[in-house]
N, C-alpha and C positions, 0 to 999 in steps of 0.2 A: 368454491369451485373445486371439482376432483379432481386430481393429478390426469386422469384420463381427459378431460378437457384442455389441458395446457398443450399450446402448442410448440411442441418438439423438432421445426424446421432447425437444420444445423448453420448454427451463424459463424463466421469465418471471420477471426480479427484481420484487421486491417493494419498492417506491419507501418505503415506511413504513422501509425498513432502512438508505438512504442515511443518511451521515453529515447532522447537525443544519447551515443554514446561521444563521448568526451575525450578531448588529446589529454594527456599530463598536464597542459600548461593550464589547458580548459576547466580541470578538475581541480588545481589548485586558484585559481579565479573564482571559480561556483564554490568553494568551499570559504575561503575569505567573505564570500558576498554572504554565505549563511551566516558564518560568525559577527557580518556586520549591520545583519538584519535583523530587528527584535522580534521573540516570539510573538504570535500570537496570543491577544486576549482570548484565556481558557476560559470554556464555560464550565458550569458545575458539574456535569455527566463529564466531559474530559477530565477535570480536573478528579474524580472519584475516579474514573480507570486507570490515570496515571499512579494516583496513591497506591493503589490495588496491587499495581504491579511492582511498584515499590516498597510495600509492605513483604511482598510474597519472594520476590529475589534484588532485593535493598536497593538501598538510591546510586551506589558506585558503576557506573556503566560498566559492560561485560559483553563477549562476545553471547555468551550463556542467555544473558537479558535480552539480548536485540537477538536471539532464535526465536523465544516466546513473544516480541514485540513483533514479527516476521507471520506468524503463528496466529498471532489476535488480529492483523494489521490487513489479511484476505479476506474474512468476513464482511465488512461491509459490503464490498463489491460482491461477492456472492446475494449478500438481499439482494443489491439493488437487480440483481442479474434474474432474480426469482422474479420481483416484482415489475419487472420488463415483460417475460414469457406471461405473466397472467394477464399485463395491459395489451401481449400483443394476441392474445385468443380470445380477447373482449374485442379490440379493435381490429380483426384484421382485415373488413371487408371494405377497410378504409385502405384505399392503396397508399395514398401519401403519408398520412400519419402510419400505418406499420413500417413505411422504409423508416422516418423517424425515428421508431421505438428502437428496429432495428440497430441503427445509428449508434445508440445510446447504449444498447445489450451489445453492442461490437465493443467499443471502446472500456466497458464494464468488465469483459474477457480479459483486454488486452492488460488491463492493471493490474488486474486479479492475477494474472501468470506471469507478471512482472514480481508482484509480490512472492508468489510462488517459490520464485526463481531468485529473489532476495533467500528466502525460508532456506531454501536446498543449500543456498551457501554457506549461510550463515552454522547449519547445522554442520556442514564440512571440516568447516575452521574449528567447531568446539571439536568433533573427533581426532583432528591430525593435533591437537595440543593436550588433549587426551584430559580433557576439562571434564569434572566429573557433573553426572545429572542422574537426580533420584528420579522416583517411578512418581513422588506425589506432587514434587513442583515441577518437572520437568515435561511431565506426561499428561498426568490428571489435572492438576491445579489451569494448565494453559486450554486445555478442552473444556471446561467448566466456565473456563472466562471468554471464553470465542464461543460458547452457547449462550451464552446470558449478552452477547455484545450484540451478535447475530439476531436474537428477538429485538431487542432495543433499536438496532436498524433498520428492522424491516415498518417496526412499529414507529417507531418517529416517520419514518418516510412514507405510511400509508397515511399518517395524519397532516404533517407536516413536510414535503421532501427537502426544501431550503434546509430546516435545522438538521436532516442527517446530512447533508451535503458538508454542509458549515464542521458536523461533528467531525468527519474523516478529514479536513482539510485544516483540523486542529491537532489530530493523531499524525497526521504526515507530517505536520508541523515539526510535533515534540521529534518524530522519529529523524528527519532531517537535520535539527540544530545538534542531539546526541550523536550520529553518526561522526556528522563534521569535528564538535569536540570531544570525541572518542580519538580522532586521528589527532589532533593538536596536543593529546595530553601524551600520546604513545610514537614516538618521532621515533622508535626503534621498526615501528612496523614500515617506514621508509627502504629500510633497507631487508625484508624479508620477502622473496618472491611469491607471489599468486601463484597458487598451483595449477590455476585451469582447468578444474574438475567440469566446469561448466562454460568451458570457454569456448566452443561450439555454439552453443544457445546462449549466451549473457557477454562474452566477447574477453578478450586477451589483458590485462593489466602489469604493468611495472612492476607494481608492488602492490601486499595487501591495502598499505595505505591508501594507493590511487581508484581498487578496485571499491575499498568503504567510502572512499568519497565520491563515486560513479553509485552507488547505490544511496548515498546519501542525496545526489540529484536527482536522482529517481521518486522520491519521496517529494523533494520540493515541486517535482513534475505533477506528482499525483496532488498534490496540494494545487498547485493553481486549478489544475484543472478542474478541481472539487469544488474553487471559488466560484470556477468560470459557470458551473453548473447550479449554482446557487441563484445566479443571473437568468437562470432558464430552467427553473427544479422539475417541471412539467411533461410529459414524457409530448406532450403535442411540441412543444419549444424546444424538443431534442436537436441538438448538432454537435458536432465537434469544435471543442474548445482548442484555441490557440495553442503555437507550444511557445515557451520562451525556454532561454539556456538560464 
């Protein structure tokens, strides 16, 4: 199908579908509940992009690390958000299945500029600590791996969508459990205030800590919901997934 074929109606997220934001007490709750919940059985494509990224900026968490985890971590939802627009210029004379698809390409936005909005912070904090990053793993190496993740989603999902579903709700996974024990190992970020570069769009924090483990729910959100869609991978059995805290 030509790009001229794709139908370019502009879809409007729906703010009811952002992830939940969190009191202090909330965020140290959800953050205990990650540390007390075991990962995810990794499959073997997860398990080769985590190596990847641990070969390329090591296994020690880092703000530096979780920018290009922030980086790789949009791409899915971008597929899935392609392969929406092509189901919905195939199916639109269907009025009830294109709200459907619709549905799904909304909720698809709304993660993807969640992530987004993880990306812009996370890049913030390395600038104000003045954390160095070269041009080949910081630039290049992270566009290289979000193109090659990018085919591999769109492509399991045109075969398969269950196991892309499964794949990102095993990446939110890893990226939830690290965030969480990112903050457990550094109790000095307790006491360092959020600067609020993005506190307009992503919302106000106590401290860095409370703001990484508000972004670390955010992941666990995206994670249910990816399961929740595994349940209904089909763009016809589109709807929106529950939220829990």
């Amino acid at each position: 199908m030509s790009i001229a074929e794709t139908v370019e109606a502009p879809v409007v997220p729906d703010e009811t579908a952002q992830p939940p934001k969190l009191s202090p007490d909330e965020l140290r709750r959800a953050q205990a509940r990650s540390l007390d919940t075991p990962r995810m059985r990794y499959s073997l494509l997860a398990r080769m992009l985590f190596r990847t990224v641990d070969l390329v900026y090591g296994r020690k968490r880092s703000l530096v690390k979780f920018a290009m985890l922030e980086f790789i971590a949009r791409v899915p939802y971008q597929a899935w958000e392609r392969m929406g627009y092509l189901a919905l210029a195939r199916r639109r004379r269907d009025a009830g299945l294109a709200r459907r698809i619709i549905d799904r390409i909304e909720d698809t936005r709304v993660q993807q500029d969640n992530e987004q909005w993880h990306l812009l912070i996370m890049e913030d904090l390395v600038r104000r600590q003045g954390l160095r990053q070269s041009f080949l793993r910081h630039r290049l190496a992270p566009w290289i791996i979000s193109f090659v993740n990018y085919h591999i989603s769109w492509m399991v999902f045109l075969v398969k969508p269950t196991l892309s579903y499964r794949l990102n709700a095993e990446f939110e996974d890893h990226a939830e459990h690290e965030y969480m024990l990112f903050v457990a190992e550094h109790p000095e970020l307790e006491h360092q205030p959020d600067p609020g570069t993005y506190a307009e769009r992503y919302g106000s924090y106590g401290s860095i800590a409370d703001l990484l483990r508000q972004i670390g729910h955010d992941e666990r959100t995206h994670k249910v919901d990816s399961l929740a869609n595994v349940q209904t991978p089909r763009f016809h059995e589109a709807r929106r997934p529950g939220r829990t805290a």
